[in-house]
DOKEVEX-796770 format. One record per residue (C-alpha): y, x, z. Coordinates in steps of 0.02 Angstrom, whole numbers, plus 50000, padded with zeros to 5 digits. Last residue first. Example, Ala and Ser with C-alpha at 12.3 -4.5 7.8 and 13.67 -1.06 7.14 Angstrom:
2
{{49947, 50684, 50357}}
{{49775, 50615, 50390}}
***
This chain:
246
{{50288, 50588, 48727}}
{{50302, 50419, 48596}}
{{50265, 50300, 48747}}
{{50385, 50365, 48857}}
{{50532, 50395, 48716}}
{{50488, 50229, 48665}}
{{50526, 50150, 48863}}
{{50673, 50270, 48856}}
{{50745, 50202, 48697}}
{{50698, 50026, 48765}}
{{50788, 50050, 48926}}
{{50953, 50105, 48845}}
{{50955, 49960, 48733}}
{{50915, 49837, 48849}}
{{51044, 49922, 48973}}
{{51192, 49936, 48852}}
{{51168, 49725, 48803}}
{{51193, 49709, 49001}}
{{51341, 49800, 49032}}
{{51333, 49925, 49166}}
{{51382, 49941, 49324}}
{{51508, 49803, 49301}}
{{51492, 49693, 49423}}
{{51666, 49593, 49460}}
{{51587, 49419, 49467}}
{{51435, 49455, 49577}}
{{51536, 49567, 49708}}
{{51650, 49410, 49729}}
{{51483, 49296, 49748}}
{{51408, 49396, 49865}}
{{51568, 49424, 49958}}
{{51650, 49611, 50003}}
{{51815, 49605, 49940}}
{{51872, 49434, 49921}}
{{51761, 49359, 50041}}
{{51676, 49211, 49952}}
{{51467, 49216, 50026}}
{{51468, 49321, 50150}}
{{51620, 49272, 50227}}
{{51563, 49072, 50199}}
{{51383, 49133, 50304}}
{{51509, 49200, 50433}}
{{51610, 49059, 50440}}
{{51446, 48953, 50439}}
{{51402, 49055, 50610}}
{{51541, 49027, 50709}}
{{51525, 48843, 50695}}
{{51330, 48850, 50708}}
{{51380, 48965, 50876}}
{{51228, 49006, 50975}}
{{51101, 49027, 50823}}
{{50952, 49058, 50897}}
{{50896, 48883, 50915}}
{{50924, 48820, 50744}}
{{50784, 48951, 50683}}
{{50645, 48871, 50795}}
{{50718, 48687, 50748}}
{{50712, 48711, 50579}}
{{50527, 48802, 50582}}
{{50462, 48667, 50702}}
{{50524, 48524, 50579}}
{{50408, 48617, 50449}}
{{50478, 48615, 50270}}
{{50631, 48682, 50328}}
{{50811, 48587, 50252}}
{{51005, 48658, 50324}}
{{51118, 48518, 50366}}
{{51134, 48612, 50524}}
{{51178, 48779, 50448}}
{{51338, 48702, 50372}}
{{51360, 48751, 50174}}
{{51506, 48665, 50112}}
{{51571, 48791, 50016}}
{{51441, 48829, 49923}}
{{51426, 48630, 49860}}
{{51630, 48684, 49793}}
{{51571, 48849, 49693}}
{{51412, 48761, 49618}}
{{51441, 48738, 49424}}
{{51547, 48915, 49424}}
{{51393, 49003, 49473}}
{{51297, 48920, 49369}}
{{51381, 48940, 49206}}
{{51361, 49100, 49251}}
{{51178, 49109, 49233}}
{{50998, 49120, 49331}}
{{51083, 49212, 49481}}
{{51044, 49373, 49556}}
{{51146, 49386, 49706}}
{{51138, 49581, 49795}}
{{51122, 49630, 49952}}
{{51143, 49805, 50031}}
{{51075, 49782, 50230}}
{{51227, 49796, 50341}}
{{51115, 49742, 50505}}
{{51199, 49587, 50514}}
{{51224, 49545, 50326}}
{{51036, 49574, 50311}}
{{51004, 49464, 50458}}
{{51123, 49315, 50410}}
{{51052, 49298, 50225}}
{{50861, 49309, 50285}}
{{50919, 49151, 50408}}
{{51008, 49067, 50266}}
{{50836, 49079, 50166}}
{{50741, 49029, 50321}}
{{50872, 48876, 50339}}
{{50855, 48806, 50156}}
{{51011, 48753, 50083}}
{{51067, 48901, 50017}}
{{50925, 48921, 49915}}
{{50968, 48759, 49822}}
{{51060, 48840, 49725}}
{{51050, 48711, 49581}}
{{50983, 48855, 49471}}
{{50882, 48962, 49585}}
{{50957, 49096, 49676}}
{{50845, 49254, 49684}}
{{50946, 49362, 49829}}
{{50880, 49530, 49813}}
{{50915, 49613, 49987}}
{{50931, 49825, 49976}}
{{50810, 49949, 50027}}
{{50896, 50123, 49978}}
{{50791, 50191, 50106}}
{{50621, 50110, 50169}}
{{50584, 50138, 50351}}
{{50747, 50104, 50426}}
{{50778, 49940, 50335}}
{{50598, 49918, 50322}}
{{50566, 49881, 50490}}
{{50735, 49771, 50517}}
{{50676, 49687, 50379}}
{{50510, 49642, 50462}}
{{50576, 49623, 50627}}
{{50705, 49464, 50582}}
{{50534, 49386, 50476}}
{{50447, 49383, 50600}}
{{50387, 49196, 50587}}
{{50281, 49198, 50456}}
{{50173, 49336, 50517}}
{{50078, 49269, 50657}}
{{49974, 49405, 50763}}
{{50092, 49394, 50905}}
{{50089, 49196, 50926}}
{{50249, 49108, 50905}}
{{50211, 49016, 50760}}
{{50031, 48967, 50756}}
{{49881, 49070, 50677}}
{{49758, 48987, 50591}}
{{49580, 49061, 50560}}
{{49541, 49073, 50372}}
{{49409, 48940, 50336}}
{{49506, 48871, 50188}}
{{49532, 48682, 50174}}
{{49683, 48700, 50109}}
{{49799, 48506, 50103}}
{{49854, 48441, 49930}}
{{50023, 48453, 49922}}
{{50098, 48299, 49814}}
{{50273, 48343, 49721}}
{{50435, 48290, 49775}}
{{50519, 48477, 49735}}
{{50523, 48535, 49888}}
{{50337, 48485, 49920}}
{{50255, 48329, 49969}}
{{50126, 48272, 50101}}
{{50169, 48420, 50215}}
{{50048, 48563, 50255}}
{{49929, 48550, 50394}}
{{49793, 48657, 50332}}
{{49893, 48780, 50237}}
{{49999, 48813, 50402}}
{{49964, 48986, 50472}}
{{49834, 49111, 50400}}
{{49808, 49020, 50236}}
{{49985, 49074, 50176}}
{{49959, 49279, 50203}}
{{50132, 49354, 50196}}
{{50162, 49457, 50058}}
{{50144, 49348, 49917}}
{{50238, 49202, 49964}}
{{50358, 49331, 50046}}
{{50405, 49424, 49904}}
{{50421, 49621, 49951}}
{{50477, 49716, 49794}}
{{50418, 49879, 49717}}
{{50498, 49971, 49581}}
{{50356, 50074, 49516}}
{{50371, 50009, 49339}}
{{50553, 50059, 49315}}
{{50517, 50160, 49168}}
{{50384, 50038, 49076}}
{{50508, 49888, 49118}}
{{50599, 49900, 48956}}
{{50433, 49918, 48845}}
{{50342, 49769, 48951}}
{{50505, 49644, 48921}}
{{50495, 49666, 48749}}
{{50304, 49628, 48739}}
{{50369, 49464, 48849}}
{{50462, 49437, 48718}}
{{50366, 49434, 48585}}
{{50223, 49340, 48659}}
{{50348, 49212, 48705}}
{{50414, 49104, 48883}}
{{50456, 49245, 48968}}
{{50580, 49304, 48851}}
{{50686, 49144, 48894}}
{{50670, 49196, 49075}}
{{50732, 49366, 49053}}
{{50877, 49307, 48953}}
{{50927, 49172, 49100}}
{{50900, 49308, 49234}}
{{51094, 49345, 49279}}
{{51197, 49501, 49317}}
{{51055, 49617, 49232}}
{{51027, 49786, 49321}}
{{50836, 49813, 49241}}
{{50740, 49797, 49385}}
{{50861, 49623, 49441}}
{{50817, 49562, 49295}}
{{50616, 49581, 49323}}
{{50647, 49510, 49499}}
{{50743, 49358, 49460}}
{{50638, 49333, 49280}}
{{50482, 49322, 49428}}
{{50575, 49192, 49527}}
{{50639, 49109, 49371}}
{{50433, 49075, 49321}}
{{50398, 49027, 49500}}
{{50537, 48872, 49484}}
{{50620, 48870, 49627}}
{{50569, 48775, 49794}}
{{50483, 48893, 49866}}
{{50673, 48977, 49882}}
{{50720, 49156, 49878}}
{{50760, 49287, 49953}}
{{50675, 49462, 49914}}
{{50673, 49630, 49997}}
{{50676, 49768, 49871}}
{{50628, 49959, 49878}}
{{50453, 49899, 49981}}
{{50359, 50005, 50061}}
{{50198, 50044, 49960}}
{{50000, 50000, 50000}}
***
């Protein structure tokens, strides 16, 4: 096993094929997934998208629907419907359950688990995969993710799926109050809800994060200009070919 470079945030409720464009644009310093996604859905492009990731191949990212084992906790008991309204049909795995709270369970550390790999992993830095109604920022163990990394000064950066989307959801961002916020477990709301001393306090922090003029997610999204995009696909596919021809 690796240490992860990237820590990822995202929602269950997002579509699994923008979760992986999230992560494959974010490897090759795109400002939005949209073009990745498209490519995704075509021999061709996905063939494209296999020569530009070639050189950044090792990247590795912690997702937490694939790094933290499901059928150990709540796939038993799991709610009649999903985020989306669709039907959940209950696991009926053997796996032994273990409940929130317990030292062995890993769903509920998440706090420790980027604090680990803050110090253990450098250059780790927050990928935050916002899904196209940003709904994300609606969920409470997305906001909580949010909160810790801007706590402990972890780099984070909001991958969005365009920037027509952006611009689509400004005022709904705005409103964001950690009380509204959705869990698909009751317990998990209520577990998270508890730490938080100050809600108040702590939606003018999650509105800092989020719109500060200098240092905001969605500021540092609009003025990115590491590279432009069209300059990266063509510098990663000359170095994918110069790989391959070597």
């Amino acid at each position: 096993p690796k240490l992860a470079m990237r820590m990822v945030t995202h929602s269950w409720g997002n579509k699994f094929e923008h979760l992986v464009a999230a992560v494959f644009a974010d490897c090759l310093c795109h400002r939005t997934y949209d073009q990745v996604a498209k490519k995704l859905n075509s021999p061709e492009g996905r063939e494209v998208l296999r020569r530009q990731l070639a050189p950044v191949a090792r990247t590795t990212y912690w997702i937490c629907a694939t790094s933290v084992n499901q059928h150990a906790t709540i796939c038993n008991s799991a709610p009649p419907f999903d985020a989306t309204g669709a039907p959940i049909r209950a696991c009926r795995c053997s796996t032994r359950k273990i409940p929130s709270g317990s030292g062995d369970c890993e769903v509920d550390k998440f706090d420790t688990m980027m604090e680990f790999l803050l110090y253990a992993s450098p250059g780790l830095r927050q990928v935050i995969a916002a899904d196209a109604d940003f709904l994300l920022f609606q969920r409470i163990w997305c906001i909580a993710e949010l909160e810790e990394a801007r706590q402990t000064h972890m780099p984070q950066h909001l991958m969005v799926l365009s920037t027509e989307c952006v611009s689509g959801h400004d005022a709904d961002l705005r409103k964001i109050d950690v009380r509204n916020a959705q869990a698909t477990m009751e317990s998990d709301r209520r577990m998270i809800l508890d730490k938080i001393r100050d809600p108040d306090e702590f939606n003018r922090d999650m509105q800092a994060l989020l719109f500060d003029p200098t240092s905001g997610l969605v500021a540092a999204w609009s003025v990115h200009v590491s590279l432009p995009t069209l300059f990266v696909e063509s510098m990663m596919e000359g170095v994918s070919h110069a790989i391959v021809g070597s």
